[in-house]
Residue frames as qw, qx, qy, qz and C-alpha x, y, z in Angstrom:
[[0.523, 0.652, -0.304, -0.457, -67.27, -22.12, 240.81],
 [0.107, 0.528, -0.831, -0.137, -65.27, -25.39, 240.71],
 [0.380, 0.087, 0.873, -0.294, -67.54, -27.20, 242.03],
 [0.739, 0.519, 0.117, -0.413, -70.09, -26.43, 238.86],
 [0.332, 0.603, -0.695, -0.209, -67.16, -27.42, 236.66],
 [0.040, -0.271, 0.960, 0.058, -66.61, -30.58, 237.96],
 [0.606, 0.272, 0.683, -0.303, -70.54, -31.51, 238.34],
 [0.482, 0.693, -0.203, -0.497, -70.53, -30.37, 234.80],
 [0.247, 0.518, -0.796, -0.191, -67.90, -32.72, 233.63],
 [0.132, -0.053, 0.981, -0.129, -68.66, -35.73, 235.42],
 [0.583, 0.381, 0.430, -0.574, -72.50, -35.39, 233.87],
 [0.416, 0.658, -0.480, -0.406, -70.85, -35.10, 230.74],
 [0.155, -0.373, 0.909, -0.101, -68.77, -38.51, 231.77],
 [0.225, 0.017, 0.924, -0.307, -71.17, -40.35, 232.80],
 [0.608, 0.516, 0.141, -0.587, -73.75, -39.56, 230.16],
 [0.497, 0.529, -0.649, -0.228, -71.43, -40.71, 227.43],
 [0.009, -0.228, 0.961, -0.155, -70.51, -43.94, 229.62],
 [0.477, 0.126, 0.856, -0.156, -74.13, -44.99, 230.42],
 [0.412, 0.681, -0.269, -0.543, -75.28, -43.62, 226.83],
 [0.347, 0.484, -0.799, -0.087, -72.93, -46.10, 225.36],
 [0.144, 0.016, 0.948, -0.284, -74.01, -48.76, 227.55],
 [0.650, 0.428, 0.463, -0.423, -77.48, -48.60, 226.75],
 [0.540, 0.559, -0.448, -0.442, -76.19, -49.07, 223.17],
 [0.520, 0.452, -0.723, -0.056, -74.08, -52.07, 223.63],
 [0.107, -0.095, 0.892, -0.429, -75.10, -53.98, 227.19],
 [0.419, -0.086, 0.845, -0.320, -78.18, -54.30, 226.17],
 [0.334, 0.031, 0.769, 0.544, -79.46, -57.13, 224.17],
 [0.355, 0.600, 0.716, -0.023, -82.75, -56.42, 223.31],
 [0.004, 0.864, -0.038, -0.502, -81.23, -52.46, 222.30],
 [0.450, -0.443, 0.595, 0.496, -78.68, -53.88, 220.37],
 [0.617, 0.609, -0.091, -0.491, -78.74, -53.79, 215.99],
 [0.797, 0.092, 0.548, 0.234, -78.57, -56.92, 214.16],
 [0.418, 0.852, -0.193, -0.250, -76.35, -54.87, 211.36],
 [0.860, 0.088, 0.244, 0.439, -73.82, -56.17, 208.89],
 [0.356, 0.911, -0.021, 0.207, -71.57, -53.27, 208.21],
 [0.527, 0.354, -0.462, 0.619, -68.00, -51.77, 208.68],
 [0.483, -0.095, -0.510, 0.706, -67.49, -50.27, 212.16],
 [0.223, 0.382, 0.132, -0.887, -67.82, -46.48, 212.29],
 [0.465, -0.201, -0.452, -0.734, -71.30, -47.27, 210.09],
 [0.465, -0.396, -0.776, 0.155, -72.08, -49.78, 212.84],
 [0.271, -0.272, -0.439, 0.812, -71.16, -47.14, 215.65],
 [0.136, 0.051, 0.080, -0.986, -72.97, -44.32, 214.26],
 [0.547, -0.198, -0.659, -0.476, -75.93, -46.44, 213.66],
 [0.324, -0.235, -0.664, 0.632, -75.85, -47.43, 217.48],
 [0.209, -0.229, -0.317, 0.896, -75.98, -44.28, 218.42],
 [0.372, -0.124, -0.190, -0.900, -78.74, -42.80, 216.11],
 [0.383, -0.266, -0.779, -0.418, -81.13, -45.47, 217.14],
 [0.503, -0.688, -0.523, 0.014, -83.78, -45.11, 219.92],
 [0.451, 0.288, -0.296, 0.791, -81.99, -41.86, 220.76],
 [0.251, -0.560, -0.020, -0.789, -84.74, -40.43, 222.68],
 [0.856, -0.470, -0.119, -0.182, -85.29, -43.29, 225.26],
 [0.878, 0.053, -0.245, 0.409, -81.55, -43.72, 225.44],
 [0.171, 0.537, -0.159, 0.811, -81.06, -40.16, 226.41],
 [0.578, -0.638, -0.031, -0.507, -83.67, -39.98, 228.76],
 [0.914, -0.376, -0.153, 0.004, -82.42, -42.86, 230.63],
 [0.635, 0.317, -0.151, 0.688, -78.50, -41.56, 230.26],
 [0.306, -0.727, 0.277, -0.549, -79.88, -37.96, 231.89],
 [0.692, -0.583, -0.180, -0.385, -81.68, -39.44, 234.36],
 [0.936, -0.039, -0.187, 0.295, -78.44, -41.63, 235.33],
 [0.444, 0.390, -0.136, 0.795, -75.68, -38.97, 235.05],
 [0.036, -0.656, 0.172, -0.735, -77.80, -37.08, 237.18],
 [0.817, -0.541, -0.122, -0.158, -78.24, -39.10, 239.84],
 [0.877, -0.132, -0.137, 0.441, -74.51, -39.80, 240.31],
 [0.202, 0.442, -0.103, 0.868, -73.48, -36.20, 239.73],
 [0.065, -0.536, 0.225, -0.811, -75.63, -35.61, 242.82],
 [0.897, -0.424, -0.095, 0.080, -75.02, -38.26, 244.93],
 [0.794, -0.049, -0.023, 0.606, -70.93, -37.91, 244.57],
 [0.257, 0.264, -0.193, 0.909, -70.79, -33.74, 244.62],
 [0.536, -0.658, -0.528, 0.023, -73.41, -33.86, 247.50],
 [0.218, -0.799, 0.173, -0.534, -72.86, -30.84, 249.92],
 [0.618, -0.021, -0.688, 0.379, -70.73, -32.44, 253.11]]
């Protein structure tokens, strides 16, 4: 049972980390916006959300099952 917990979490993690990275590392992703902050941020985030997810799973799960791999 711990062991779902923790792949759970670290999928979570590491969605949100490469999520965010596909927002802000790269350029060609990135929004040429003039606004305050949190309008910038949530703008980020709503934009190309379906290719940015996919590529966030696809990531999260590879590392969630390379690093809680069966020994």
């Amino acid at each position: 049972m711990k062991k779902w917990i923790l792949r759970i979490c670290l999928f979570t993690v590491v969605f949100c980390a490469a999520y965010l990275a596909c927002c802000y590392l790269i350029p060609g992703w990135r929004l040429k916006l003039e606004a305050d902050p949190c309008t910038y941020f949530v703008a980020t985030i709503r934009s190309m959300v379906l290719i940015k997810a996919s590529i966030s799973a696809l990531v999260a799960a590879i590392i969630t099952v390379v690093f809680t791999k069966k020994q």
